[in-house]
PAGULUM-572774 format. One record per residue: residue in one letter; residue number from 1; x, z, y of N, C-alpha, C in turn; chain. Coordinates in Angstrom, 2 decimals, decimal comma. Example, Ala and Ser with C-alpha at 12.3 -4.5 7.8 and 13.67 -1.06 7.14 Angstrom:
// PAGULUM-572774
R   aa     i        nx        nz        ny       cax       caz       cay        cx        cz        cy   ch
R    A     1     13,19      7,80     -5,69     12,30      7,80     -4,50     13,20      7,80     -3,30    A
R    S     2     12,85      7,08     -2,25     13,67      7,14     -1,06     12,90      7,87      0,03    A
This chain:
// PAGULUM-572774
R   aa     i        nx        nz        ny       cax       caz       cay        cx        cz        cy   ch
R    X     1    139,38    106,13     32,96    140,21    106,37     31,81    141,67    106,35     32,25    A
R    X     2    142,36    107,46     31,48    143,38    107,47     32,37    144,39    106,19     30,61    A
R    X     3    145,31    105,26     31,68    146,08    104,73     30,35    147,79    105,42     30,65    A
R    X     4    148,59    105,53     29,58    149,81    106,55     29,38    150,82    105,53     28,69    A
R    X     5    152,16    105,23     29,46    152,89    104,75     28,85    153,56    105,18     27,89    A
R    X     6    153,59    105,31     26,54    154,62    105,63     25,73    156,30    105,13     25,69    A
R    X     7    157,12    105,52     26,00    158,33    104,93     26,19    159,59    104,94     25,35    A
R    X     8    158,75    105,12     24,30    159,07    104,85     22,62    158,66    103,72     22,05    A
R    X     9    157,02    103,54     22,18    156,71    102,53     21,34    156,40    101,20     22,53    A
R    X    10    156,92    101,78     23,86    156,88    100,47     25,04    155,73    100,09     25,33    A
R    X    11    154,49    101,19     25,07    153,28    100,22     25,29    152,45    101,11     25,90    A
R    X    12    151,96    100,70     26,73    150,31    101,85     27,68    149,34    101,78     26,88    A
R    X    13    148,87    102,69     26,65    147,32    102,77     26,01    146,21    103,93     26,63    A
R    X    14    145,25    104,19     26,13    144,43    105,09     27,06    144,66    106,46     26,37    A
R    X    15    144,27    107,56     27,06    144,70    108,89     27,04    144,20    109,60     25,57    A
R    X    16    143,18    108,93     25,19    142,81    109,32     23,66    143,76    109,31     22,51    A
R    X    17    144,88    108,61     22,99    146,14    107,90     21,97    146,98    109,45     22,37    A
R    X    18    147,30    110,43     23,07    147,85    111,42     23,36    147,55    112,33     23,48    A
R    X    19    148,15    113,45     23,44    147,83    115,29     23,80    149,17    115,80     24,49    A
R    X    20    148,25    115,99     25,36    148,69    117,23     26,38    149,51    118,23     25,96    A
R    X    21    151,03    118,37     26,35    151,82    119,82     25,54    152,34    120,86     26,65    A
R    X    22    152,06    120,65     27,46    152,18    121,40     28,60    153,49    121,38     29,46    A
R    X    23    153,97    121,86     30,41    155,16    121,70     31,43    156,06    120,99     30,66    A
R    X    24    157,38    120,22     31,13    158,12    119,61     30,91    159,26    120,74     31,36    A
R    X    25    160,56    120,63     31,12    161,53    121,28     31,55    161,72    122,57     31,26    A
R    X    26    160,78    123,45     30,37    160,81    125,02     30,09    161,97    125,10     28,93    A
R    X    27    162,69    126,28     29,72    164,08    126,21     28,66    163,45    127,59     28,06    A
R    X    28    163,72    127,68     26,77    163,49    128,72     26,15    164,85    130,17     26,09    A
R    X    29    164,75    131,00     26,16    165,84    131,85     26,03    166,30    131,92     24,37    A
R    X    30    167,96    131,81     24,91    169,05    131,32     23,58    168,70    132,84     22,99    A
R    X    31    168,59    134,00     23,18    167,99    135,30     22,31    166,85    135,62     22,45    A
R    X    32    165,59    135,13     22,52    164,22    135,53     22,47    164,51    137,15     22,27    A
R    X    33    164,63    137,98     21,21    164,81    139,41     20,97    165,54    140,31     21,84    A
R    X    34    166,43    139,39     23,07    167,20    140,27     23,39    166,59    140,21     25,12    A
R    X    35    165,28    139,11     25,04    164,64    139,30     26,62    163,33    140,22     26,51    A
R    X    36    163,49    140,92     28,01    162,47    142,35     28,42    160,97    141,55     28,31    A
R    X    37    160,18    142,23     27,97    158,91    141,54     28,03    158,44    140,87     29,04    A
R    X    38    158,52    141,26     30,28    158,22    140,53     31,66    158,66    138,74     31,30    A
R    X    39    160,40    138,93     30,96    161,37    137,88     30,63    160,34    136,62     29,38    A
R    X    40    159,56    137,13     28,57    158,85    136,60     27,56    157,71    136,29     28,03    A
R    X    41    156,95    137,36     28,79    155,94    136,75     29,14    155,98    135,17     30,21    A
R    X    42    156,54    135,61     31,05    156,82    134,39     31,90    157,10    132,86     31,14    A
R    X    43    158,12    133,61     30,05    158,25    132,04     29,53    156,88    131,49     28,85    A
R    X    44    156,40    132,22     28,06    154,73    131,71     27,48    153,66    131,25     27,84    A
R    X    45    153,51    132,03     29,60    152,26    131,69     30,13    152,88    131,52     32,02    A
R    X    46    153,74    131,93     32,40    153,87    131,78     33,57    154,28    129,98     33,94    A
R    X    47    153,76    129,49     34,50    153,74    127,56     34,87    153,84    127,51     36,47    A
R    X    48    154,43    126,24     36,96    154,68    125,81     38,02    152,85    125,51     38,41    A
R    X    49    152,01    124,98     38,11    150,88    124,48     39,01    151,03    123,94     39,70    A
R    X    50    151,95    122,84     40,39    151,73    122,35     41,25    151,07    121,36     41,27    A
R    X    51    150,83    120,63     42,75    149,62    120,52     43,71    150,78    119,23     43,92    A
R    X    52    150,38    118,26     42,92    150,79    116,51     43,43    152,27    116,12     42,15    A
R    X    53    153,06    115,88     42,63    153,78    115,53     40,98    154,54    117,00     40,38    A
R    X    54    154,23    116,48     39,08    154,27    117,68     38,40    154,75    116,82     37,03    A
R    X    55    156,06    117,82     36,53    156,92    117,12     34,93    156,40    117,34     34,02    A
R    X    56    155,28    117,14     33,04    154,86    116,91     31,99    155,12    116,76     30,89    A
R    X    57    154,86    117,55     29,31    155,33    116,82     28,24    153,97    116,99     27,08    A
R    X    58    154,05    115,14     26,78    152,72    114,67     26,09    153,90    114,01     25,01    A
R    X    59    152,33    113,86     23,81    152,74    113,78     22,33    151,73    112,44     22,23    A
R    X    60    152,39    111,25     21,60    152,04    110,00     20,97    151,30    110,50     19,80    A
R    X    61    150,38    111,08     19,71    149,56    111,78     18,63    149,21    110,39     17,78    A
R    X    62    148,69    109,56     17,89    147,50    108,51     17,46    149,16    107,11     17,27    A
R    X    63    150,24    107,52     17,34    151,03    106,37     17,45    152,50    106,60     16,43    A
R    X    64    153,55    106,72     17,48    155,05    107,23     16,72    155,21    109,12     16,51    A
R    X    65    153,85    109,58     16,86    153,85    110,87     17,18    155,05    111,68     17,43    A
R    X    66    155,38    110,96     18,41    156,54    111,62     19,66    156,35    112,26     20,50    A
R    X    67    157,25    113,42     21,01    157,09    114,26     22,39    157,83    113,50     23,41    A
R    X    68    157,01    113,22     24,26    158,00    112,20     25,84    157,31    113,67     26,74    A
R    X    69    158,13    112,92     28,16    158,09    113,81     29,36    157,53    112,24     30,19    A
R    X    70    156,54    113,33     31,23    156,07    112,15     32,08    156,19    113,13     33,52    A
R    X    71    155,81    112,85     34,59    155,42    112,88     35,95    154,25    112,50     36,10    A
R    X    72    153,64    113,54     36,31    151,67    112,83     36,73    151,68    113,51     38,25    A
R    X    73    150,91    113,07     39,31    150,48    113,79     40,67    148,95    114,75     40,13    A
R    X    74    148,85    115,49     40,43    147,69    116,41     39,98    146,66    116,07     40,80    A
R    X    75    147,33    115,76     42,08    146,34    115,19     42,56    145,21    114,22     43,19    A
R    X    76    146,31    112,83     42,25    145,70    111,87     42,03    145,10    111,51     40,23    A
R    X    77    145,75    112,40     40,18    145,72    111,98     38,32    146,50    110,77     37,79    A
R    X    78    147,26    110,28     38,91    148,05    109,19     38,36    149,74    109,57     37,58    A
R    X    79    149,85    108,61     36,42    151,15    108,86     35,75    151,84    108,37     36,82    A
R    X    80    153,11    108,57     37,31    154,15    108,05     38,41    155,32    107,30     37,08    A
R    X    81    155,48    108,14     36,19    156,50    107,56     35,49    156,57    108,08     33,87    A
R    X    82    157,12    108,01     32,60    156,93    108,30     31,96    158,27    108,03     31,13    A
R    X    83    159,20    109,44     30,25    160,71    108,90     30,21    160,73    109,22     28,63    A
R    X    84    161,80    109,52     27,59    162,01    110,08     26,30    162,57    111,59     26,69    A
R    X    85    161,90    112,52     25,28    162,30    113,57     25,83    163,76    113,40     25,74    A
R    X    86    164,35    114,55     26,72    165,79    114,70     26,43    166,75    114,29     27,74    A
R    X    87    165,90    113,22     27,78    166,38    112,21     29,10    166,33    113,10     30,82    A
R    X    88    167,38    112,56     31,75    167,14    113,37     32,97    165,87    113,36     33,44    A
R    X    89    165,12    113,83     34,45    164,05    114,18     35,20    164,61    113,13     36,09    A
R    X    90    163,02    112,37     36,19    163,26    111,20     37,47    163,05    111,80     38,85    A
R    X    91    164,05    111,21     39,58    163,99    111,74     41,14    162,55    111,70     41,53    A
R    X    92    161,87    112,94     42,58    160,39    113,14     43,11    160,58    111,46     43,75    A
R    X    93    161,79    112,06     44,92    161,27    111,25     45,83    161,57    109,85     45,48    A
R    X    94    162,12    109,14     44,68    161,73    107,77     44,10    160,84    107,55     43,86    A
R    X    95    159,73    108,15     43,12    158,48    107,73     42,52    157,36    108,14     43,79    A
R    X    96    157,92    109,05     44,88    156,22    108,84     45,70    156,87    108,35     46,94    A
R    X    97    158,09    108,28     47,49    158,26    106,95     48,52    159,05    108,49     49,13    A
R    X    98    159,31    109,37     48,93    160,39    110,43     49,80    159,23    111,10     50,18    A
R    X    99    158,08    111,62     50,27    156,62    112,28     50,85    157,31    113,74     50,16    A
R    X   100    157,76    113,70     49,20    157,39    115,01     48,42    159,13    115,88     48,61    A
């Protein structure tokens, strides 16, 4: 079971308490109407995938039903860190020892 810190309501609980909202950090374009389709598509469906930590944004569904940003490794499945949205992006290499 994976458990997820919320860093709103300060407390870990298990992954049933949250949903998945996909990449962290996607800026949307300030004129949607005025980008080429390629420009749109990318933003909707094109994603980083990466392979070990990767910026995340999950929803306190079951709690303060908040959107936070986390850091999970993909390929451990472990959370590394977990922040409020809005807040900077935590350094890679703090959270896996400089590896990444």
């Amino acid at each position: 079971m994976l458990l997820i810190h919320c860093p709103y309501c300060d407390e870990t609980l298990p992954e049933l308490e949250f949903a998945y909202a996909g990449e962290a950090h996607i800026v949307r374009a300030p004129d949607p109407s005025g980008t080429s389709d390629e420009e749109w598509r990318d933003f909707l469906f094109i994603r980083s995938n990466a392979k070990g930590p990767h910026y995340e944004r999950w929803r306190h569904i079951h709690g303060c039903g908040r959107f936070f940003n986390a850091v999970r490794d993909t390929v451990s499945d472990r959370f590394l860190a977990t922040y409020k949205a809005g807040a900077a992006k935590p350094d890679l290499a703090s959270l896996t020892g400089g590896d990444q």
